[in-house]
Phi, psi and omega in degrees: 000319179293324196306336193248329185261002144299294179298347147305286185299325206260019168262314200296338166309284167347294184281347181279327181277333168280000136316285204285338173281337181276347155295337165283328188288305153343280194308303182310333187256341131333325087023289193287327186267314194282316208270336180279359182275286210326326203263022174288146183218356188234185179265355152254096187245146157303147171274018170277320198285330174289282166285098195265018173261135163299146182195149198255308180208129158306101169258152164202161187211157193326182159266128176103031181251132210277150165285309163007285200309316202262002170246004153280268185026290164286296199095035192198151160272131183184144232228025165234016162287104209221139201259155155304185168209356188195150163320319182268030153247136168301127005048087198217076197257131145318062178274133175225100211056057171058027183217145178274134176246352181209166202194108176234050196221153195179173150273150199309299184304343164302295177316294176118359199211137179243139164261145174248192107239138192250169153076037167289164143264080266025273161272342188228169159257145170211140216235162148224159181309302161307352171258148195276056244243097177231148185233150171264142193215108177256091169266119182234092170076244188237034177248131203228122191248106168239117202250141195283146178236128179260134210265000000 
């Protein structure tokens, strides 16, 4: 009986920990994507110049789009999946290897940054590090607006 409730705790240890490392990496690279908008200095940035982490495809999606949907979508489950309800909240998820590695959403006066985006396909935009994903940068006081600009 002790011999099962040891192989317990160190499975329930386990799974706590490969939770927590990918929350961690989340946070950190969310972290890394807020100090690099804070740290604009031009009227124009790449979403490369941003996310200065590797990632494979980027989403973002209407307001109101059921997470259901959008983690059919993606193709990954993730409890940093998080749905808008309105235009001034941001939505900006990361994938990297079938996993969310950034997760970027609130309202914008939370943030310190507002994102826009044009050009869905249907519910959603979707990105690749290689396609050319430039923002126009309006900056007001220690606030940021950045609109995806589309040709």
């Amino acid at each position: 009986m002790k011999k099962i409730c040891i192989i317990g705790y160190f499975i329930v240890f386990l799974l706590c920990l490969v939770g927590c490392n990918n929350s961690s990496t989340v946070k950190d690279n969310n972290a890394a994507f807020s100090n690099a908008v804070k740290a604009i200095n031009t009227s124009t940035i790449t979403l490369n110049e941003l996310a200065t982490f590797e990632w494979d495809i980027a989403y973002t999606f209407t307001p109101n789009t059921p997470k259901e949907t959008i983690e059919k979508t993606i193709g990954v489950s993730s409890r940093d999946i998080k749905v808008t309800y309105n235009e001034s909240q941001t939505q900006l998820i990361f994938v990297k290897d079938n996993k969310v590695i950034c997760s970027i959403w609130g309202y914008g006066n939370n943030l310190g940054y507002w994102l826009f985006f044009r050009g869905y396909d249907g519910d959603y935009l979707a990105v690749k590090p290689n396609d050319d994903v430039s923002f126009s940068v309006d900056r007001s006081g220690d606030e940021f607006v950045l609109t995806y600009i589309t040709e």
